[in-house]
C-alpha positions as a Markdown table, in Angstrom:
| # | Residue | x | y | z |
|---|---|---|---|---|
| 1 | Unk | 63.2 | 68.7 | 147.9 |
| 2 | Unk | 63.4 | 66.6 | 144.7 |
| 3 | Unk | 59.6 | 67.1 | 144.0 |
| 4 | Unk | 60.3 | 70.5 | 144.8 |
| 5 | Unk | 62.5 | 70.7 | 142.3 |
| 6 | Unk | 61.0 | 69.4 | 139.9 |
| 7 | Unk | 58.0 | 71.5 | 140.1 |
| 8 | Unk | 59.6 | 74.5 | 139.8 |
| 9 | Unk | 61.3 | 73.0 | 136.4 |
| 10 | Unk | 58.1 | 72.0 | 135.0 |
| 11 | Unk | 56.5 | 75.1 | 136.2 |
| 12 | Unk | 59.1 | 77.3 | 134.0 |
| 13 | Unk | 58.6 | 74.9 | 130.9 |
| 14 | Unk | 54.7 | 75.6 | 131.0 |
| 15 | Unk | 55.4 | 79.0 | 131.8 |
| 16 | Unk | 54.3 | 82.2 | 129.0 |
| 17 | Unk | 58.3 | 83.2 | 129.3 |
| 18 | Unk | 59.7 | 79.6 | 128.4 |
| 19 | Unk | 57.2 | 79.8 | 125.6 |
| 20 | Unk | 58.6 | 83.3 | 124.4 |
| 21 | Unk | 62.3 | 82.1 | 124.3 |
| 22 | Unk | 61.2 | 79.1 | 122.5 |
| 23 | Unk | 59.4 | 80.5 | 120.2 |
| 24 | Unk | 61.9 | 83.0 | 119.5 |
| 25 | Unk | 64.8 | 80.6 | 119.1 |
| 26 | Unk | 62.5 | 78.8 | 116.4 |
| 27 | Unk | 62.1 | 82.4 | 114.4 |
| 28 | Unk | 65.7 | 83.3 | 115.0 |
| 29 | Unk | 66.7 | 79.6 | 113.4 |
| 30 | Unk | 63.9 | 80.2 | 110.7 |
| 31 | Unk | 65.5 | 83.5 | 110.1 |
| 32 | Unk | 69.2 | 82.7 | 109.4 |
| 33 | Unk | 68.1 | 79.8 | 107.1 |
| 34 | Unk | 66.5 | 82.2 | 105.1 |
| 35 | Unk | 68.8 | 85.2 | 105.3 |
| 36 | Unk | 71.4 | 82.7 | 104.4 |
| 37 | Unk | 69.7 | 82.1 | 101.3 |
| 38 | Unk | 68.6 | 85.8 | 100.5 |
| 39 | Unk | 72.2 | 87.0 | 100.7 |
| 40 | Unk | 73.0 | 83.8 | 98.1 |
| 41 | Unk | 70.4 | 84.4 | 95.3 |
| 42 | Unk | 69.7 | 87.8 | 95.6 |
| 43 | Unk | 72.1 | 89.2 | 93.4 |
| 44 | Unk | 71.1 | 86.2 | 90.6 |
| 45 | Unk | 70.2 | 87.7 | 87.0 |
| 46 | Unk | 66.8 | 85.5 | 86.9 |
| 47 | Unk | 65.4 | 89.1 | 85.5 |
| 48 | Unk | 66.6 | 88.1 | 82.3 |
| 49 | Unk | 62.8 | 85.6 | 82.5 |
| 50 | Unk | 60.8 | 89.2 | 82.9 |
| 51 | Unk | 59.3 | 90.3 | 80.2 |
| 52 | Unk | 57.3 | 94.2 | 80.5 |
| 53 | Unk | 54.8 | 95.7 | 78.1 |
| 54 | Unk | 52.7 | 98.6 | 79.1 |
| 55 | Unk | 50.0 | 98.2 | 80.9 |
| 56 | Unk | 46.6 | 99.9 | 79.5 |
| 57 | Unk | 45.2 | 103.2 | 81.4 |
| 58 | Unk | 47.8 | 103.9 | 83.2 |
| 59 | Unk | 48.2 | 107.5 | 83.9 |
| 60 | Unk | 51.5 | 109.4 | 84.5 |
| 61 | Unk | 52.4 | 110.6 | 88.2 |
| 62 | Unk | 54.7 | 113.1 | 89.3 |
| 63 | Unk | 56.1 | 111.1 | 92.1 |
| 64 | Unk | 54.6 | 107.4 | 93.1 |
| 65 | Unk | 54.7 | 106.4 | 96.8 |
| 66 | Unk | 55.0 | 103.1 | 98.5 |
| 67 | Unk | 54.8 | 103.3 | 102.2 |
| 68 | Unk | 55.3 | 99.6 | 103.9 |
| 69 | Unk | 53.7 | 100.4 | 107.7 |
| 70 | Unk | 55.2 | 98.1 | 110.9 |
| 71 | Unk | 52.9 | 95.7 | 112.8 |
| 72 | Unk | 49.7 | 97.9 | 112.0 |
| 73 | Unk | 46.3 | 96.1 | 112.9 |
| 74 | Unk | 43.4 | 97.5 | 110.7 |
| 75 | Unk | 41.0 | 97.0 | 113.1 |
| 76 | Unk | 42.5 | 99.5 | 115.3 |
| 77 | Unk | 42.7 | 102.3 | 112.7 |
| 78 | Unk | 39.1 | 104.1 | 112.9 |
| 79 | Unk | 38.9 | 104.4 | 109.0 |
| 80 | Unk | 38.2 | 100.5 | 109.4 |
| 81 | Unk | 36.0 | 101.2 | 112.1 |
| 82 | Unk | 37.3 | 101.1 | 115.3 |
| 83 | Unk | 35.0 | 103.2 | 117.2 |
| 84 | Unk | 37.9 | 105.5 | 118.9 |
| 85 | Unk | 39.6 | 108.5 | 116.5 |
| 86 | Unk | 43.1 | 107.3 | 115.7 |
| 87 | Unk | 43.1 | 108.2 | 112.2 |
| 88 | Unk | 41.1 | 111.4 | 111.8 |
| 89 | Unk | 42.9 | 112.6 | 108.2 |
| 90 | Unk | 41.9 | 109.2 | 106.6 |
| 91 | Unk | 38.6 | 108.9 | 108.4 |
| 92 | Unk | 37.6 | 111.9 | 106.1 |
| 93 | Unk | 40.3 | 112.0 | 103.0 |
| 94 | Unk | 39.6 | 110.7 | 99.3 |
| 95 | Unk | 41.0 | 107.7 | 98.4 |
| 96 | Unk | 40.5 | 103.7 | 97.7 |
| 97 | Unk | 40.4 | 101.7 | 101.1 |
| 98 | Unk | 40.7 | 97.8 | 100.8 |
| 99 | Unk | 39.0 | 96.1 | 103.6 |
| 100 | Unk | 39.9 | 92.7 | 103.6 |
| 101 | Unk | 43.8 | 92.4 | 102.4 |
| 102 | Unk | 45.7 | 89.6 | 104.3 |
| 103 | Unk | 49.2 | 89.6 | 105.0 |
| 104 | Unk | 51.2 | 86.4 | 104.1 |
| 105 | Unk | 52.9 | 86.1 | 107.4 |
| 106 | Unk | 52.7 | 87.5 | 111.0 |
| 107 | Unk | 56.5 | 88.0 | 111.1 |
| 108 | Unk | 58.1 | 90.9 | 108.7 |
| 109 | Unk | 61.1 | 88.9 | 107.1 |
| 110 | Unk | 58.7 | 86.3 | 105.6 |
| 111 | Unk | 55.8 | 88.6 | 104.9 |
| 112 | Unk | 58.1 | 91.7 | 103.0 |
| 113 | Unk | 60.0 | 88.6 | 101.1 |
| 114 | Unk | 56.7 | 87.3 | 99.7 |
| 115 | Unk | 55.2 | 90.8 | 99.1 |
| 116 | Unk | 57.9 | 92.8 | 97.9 |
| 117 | Unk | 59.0 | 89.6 | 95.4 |
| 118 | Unk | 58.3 | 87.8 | 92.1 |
| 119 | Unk | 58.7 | 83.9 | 93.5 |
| 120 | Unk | 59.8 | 81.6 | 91.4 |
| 121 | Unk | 57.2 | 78.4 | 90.1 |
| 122 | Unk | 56.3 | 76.6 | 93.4 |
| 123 | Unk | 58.4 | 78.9 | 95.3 |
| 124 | Unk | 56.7 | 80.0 | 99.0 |
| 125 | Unk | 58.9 | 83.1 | 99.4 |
| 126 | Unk | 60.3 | 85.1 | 96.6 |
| 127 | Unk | 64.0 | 85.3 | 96.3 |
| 128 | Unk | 66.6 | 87.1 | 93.2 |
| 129 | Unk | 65.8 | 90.0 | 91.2 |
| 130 | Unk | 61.8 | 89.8 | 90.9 |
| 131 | Unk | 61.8 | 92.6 | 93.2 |
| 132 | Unk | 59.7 | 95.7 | 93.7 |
| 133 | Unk | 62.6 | 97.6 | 93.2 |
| 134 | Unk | 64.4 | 96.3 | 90.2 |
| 135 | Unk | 60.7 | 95.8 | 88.3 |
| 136 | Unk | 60.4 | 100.0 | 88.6 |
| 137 | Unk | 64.2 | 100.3 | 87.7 |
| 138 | Unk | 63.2 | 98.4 | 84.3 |
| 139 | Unk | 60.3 | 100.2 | 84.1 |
| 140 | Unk | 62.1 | 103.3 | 83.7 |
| 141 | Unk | 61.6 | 105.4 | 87.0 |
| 142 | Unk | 63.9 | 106.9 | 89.4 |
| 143 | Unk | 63.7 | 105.1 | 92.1 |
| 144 | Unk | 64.5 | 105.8 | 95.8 |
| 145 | Unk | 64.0 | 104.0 | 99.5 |
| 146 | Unk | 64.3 | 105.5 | 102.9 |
| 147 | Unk | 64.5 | 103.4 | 106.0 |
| 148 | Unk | 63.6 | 104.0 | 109.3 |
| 149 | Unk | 63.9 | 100.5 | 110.3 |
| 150 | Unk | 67.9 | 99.0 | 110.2 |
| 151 | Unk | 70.1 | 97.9 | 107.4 |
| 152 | Unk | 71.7 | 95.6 | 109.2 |
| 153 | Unk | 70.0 | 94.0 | 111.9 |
| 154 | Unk | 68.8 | 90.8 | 113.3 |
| 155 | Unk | 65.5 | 91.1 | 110.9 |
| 156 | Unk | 66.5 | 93.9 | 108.4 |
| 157 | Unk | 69.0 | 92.8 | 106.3 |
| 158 | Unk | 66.8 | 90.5 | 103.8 |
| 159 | Unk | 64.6 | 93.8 | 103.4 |
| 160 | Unk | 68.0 | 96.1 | 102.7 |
| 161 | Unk | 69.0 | 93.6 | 100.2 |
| 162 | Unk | 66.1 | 94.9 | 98.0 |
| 163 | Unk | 65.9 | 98.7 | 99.2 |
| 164 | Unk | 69.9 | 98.9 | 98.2 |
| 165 | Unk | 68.8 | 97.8 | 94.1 |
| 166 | Unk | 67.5 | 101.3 | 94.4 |
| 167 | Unk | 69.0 | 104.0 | 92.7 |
| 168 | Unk | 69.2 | 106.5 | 95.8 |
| 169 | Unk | 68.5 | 104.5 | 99.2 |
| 170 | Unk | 68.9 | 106.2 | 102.7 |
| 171 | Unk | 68.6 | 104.2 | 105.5 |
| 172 | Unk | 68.3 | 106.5 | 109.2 |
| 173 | Unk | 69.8 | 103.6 | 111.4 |
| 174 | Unk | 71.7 | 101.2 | 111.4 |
| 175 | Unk | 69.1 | 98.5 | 113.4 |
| 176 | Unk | 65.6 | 98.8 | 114.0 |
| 177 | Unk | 66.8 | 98.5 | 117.9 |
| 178 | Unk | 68.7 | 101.7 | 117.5 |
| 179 | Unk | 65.6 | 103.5 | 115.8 |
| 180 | Unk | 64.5 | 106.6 | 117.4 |
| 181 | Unk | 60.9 | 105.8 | 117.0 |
| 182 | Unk | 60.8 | 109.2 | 115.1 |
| 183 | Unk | 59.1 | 108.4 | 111.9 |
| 184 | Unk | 59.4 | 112.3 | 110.9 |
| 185 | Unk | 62.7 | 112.4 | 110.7 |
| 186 | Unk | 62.1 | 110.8 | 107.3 |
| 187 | Unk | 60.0 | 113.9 | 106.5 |
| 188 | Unk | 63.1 | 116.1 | 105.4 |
| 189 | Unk | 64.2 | 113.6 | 103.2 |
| 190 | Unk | 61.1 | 113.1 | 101.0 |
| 191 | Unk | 61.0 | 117.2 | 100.6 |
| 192 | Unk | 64.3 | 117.2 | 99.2 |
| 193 | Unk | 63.5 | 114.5 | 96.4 |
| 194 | Unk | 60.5 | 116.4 | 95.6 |
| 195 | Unk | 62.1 | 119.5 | 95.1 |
| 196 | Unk | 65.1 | 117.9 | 93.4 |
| 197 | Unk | 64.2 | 117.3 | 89.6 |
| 198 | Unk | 64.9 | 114.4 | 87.4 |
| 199 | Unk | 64.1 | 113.3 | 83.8 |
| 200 | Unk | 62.1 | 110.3 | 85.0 |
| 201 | Unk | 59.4 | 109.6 | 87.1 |
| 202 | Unk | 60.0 | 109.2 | 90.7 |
| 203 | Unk | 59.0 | 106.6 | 92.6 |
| 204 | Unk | 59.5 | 106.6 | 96.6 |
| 205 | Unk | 59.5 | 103.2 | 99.0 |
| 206 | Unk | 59.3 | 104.8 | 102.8 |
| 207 | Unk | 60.0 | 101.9 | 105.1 |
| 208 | Unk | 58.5 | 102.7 | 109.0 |
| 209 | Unk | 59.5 | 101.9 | 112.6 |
| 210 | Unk | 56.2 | 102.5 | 112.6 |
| 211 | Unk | 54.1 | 100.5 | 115.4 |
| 212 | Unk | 57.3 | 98.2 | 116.1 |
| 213 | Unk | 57.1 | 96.7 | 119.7 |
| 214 | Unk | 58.2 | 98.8 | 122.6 |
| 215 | Unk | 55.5 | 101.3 | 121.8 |
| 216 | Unk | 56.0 | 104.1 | 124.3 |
| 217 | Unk | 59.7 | 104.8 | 122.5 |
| 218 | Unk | 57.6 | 105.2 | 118.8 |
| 219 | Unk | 56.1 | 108.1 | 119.9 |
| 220 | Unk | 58.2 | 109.8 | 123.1 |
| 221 | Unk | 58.1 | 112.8 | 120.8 |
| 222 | Unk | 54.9 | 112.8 | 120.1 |
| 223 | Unk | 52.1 | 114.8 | 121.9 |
| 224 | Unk | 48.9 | 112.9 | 121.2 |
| 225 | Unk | 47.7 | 111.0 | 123.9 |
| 226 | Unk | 45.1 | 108.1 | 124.5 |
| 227 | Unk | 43.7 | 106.9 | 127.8 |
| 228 | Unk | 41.6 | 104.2 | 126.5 |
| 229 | Unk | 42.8 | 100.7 | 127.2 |
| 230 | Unk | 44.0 | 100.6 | 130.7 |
| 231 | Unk | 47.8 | 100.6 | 130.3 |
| 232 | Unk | 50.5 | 102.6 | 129.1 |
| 233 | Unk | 51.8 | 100.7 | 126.7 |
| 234 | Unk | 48.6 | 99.6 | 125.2 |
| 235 | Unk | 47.6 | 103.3 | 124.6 |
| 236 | Unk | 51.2 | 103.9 | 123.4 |
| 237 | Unk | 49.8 | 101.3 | 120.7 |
| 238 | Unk | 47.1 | 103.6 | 119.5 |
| 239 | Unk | 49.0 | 106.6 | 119.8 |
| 240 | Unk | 51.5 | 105.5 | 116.8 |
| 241 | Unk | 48.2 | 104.6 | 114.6 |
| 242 | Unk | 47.7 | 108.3 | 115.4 |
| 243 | Unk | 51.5 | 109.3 | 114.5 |
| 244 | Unk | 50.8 | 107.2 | 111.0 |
| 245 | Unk | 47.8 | 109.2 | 110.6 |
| 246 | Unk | 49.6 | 112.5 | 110.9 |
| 247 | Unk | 53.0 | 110.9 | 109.0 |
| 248 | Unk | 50.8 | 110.5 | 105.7 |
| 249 | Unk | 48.6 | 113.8 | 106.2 |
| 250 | Unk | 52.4 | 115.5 | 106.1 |
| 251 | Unk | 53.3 | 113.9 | 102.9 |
| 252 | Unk | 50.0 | 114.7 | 101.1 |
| 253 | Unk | 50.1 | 118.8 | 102.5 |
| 254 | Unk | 53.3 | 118.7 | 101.2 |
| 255 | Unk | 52.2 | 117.2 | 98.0 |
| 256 | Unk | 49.4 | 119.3 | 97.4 |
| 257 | Unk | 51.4 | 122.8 | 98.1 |
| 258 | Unk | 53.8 | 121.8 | 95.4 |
| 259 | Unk | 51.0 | 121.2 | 93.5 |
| 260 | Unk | 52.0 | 117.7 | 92.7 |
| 261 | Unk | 50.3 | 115.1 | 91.1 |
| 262 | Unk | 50.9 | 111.8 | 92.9 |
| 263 | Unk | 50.1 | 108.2 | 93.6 |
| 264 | Unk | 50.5 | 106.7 | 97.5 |
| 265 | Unk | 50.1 | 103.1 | 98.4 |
| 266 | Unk | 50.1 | 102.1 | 102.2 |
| 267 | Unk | 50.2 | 99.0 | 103.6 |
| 268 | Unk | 51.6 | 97.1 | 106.5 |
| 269 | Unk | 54.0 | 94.0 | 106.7 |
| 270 | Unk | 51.6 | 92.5 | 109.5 |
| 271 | Unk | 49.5 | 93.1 | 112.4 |
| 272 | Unk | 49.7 | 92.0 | 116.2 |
| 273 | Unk | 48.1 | 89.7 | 118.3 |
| 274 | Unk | 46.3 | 91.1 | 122.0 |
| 275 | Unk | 46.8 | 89.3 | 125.1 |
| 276 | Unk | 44.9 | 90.1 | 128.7 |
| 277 | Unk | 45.8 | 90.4 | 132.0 |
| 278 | Unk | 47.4 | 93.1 | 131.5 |
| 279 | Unk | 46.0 | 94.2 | 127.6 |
| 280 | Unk | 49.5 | 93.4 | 125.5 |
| 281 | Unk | 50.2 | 93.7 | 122.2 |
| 282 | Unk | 53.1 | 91.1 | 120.3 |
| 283 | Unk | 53.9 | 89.3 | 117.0 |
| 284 | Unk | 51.9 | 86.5 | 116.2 |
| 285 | Unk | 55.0 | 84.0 | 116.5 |
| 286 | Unk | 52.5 | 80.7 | 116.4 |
| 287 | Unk | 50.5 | 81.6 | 114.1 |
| 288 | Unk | 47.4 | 81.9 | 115.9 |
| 289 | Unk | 44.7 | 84.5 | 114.9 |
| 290 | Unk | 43.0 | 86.3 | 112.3 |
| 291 | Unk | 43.6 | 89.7 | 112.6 |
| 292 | Unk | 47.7 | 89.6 | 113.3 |
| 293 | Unk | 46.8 | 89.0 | 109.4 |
| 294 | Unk | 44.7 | 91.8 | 108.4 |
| 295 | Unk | 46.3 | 94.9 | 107.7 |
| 296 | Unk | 45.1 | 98.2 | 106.4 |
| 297 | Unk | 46.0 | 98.9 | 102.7 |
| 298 | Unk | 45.2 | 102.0 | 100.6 |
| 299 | Unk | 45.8 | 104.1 | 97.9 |
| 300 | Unk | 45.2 | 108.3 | 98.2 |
| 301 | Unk | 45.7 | 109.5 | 94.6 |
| 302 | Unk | 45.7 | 113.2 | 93.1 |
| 303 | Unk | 43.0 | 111.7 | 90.6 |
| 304 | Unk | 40.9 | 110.1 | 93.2 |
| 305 | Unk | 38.3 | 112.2 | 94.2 |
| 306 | Unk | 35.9 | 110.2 | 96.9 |
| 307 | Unk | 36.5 | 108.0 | 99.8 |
| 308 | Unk | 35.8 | 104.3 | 98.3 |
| 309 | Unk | 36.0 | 101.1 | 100.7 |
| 310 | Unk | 36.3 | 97.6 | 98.9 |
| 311 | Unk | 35.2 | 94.9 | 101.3 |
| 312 | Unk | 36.7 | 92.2 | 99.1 |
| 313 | Unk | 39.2 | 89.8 | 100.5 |
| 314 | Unk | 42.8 | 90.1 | 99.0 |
| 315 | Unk | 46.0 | 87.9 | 99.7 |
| 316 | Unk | 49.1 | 89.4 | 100.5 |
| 317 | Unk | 50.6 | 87.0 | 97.5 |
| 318 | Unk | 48.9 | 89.3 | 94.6 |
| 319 | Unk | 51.0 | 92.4 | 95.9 |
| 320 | Unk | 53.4 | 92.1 | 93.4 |
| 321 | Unk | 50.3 | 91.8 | 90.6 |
| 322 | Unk | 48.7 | 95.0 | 92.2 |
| 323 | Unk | 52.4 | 96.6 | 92.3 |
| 324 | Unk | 52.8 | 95.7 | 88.6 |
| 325 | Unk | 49.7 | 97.2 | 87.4 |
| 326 | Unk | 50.2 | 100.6 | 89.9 |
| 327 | Unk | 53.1 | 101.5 | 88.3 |
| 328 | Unk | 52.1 | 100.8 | 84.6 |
| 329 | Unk | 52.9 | 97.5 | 83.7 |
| 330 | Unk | 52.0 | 93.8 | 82.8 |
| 331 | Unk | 54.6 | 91.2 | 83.2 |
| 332 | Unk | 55.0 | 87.1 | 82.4 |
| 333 | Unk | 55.1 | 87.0 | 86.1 |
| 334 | Unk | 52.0 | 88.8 | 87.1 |
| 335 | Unk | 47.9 | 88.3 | 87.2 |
| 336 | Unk | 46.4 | 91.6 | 84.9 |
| 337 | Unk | 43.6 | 90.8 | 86.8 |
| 338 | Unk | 44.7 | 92.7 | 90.3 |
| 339 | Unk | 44.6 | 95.8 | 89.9 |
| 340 | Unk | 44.3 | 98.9 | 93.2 |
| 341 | Unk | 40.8 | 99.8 | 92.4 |
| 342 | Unk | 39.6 | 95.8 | 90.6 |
| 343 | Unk | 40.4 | 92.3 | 91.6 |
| 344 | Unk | 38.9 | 89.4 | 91.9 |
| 345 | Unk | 37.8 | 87.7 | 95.6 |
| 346 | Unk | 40.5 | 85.8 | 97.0 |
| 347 | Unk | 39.3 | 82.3 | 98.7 |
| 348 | Unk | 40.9 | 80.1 | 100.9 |
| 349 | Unk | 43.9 | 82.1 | 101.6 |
| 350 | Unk | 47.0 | 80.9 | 102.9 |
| 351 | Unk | 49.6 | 82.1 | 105.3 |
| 352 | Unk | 53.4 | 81.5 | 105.7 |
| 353 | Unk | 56.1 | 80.7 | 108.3 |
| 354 | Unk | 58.9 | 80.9 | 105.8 |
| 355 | Unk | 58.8 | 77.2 | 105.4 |
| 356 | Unk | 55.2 | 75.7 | 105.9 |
| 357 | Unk | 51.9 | 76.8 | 104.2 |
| 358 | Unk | 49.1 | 77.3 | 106.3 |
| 359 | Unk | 45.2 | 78.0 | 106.0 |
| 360 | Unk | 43.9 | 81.5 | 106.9 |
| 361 | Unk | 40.6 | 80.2 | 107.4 |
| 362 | Unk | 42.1 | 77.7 | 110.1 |
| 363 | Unk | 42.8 | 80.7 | 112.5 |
| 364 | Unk | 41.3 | 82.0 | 115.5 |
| 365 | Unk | 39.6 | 85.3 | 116.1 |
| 366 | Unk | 41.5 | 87.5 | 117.9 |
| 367 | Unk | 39.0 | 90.2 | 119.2 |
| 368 | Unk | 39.4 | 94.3 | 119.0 |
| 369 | Unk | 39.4 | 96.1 | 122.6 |
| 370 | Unk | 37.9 | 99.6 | 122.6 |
| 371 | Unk | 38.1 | 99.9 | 126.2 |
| 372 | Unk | 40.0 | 99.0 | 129.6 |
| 373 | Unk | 36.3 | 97.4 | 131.0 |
């Protein structure tokens, strides 16, 4: 009975679900620490160190556009590639495609923290008033963010803290557990800023449910189908790469009908890892492979005029230089040199937990399926 026993126990600590609860207790811990910290320093006037001039060629914009995508893998999006048709508007739409930008973490909290912010000398994450936000506030636009995911969540509310230094924020839910999975819900919304005028340029963040986990609920309202991969949920996958595909296509027809001149960044906070028997996709939690780090990220632009892919690998930690630039300025806090459509070749990248610095090039592959064979 006693050796019974205890093979059972060491059975469930070997076991894929003892791993999941561990792992998620670590992120959980990981998370409070650093939410903890966020809600401290946040608010801190370390703007006061940011100095803005003008940056050269910029062109004015009726309306820019950030769109930050949820736990999209590029090499499931057929515009990188994959040999299936989940994004047939950006398979054939102008616009500058970066093929090789790395996300600094496979978990949103730490990823959107270092992307979204200005860190300070020797600081791993970003944290105060370097933000996204409050950089296009003192650069003079008018700036708005609308949610999908929560405000104040288990994982949202370090990302809320910088969507609410926004001058008009609207957030659809309250968690990203309570989302509806109905990313067009946000459509309304964007049509009403565009018709609404003001005496400053506009600039947008859209934040997705996106491809968050549970799949199937992200797109019960949406009639595209695949059959591809051998499971429901894995298809599911797919079909909200197809539901992106369609969000953005709505944003630019509506664009271009109100005869609009416009700007739109995309990117994602991170991609997934796959696991077989049966296909599965989940968040990276160990920091495993590759591609839970490559992400699609693109600009479609009312100037642009061709469909342009830069193989050229990019870390996630020159967002904030590329941001910079995008909406017309340099900075004491920024690299010139990254720019959408020029930087230089990023080597020996590194990746984040929120409290250790990894290699990228350390990491496993993590291969595409195009197929339930």
């Amino acid at each position: 009975m006693i050796v019974f026993s205890l093979t059972i126990i060491i059975a469930f600590f070997s076991s894929p679900i003892f791993r999941f609860y561990k792992e998620s207790y670590t992120l959980s811990k990981k998370y409070y620490i650093y939410r903890d910290l966020l809600n401290h320093v946040i608010d801190t006037s370390d703007s006061a160190q940011l100095a803005l001039i003008p940056f050269s060629n910029f062109t004015y914009k009726d309306i820019r556009i950030v769109i930050i995508g949820e736990s999209v893998r590029k090499d499931y999006l057929s515009v990188y590639g994959y040999p299936h048709e989940t994004t047939p508007f950006l398979d054939r739409t102008q616009g500058i495609f970066i093929d090789g930008f790395i996300s600094p973490s496979s978990q949103t909290i730490f990823s959107l923290l270092r992307m979204l912010i200005i860190p300070s000398e020797n600081e791993q994450i970003g944290y105060g008033a370097n933000n996204a936000v409050n950089i296009a506030n003192m650069a003079g636009y008018e700036t708005f963010w609308i949610s999908n995911q929560g405000s104040k969540g288990h994982a949202d509310v370090a990302v809320s803290r910088i969507a609410q230094k926004s001058l008009h924020t609207i957030f659809l839910n309250h968690s990203e557990w309570t989302a509806s999975g109905d990313d067009f819900e946000i459509l309304p919304h964007i049509n009403k800023i565009l018709d609404t005028q003001y005496h400053k340029e506009k600039l947008l963040f859209i934040h997705m449910i996106g491809s968050h986990p549970r799949f199937c609920r992200r797109v019960e309202n949406y009639q595209f189908r695949f059959d591809l991969l051998g499971n429901k949920d894995a298809n599911c996958y797919l079909s909200t790469i197809h539901k992106l595909d369609s969000f953005i296509q709505s944003i630019i027809s509506e664009l271009e009908e109100k005869k609009l001149s416009y700007s739109l960044i995309y990117f994602s906070d991170h991609g997934l890892m796959s696991s077989d028997n049966p296909l599965s996709f989940m968040h990276d939690a160990r920091y495993q492979y590759r591609q839970s780090f490559e992400v699609p990220l693109f600009v479609l632009d009312s100037d642009i005029h061709e469909h342009i892919v830069i193989k050229r690998k990019l870390s996630g930690f020159h967002f904030m230089d590329i941001f910079a630039s995008w909406i017309g300025v340099e900075t004491n806090m920024t690299d010139p040199r990254y720019t959408i459509t020029d930087f230089p070749e990023d080597t020996d990248i590194k990746i984040s937990d929120g409290q250790s610095i990894r290699s990228y090039d350390d990491l496993q592959d993590n291969p595409v399926v195009t197929s339930k064979e």
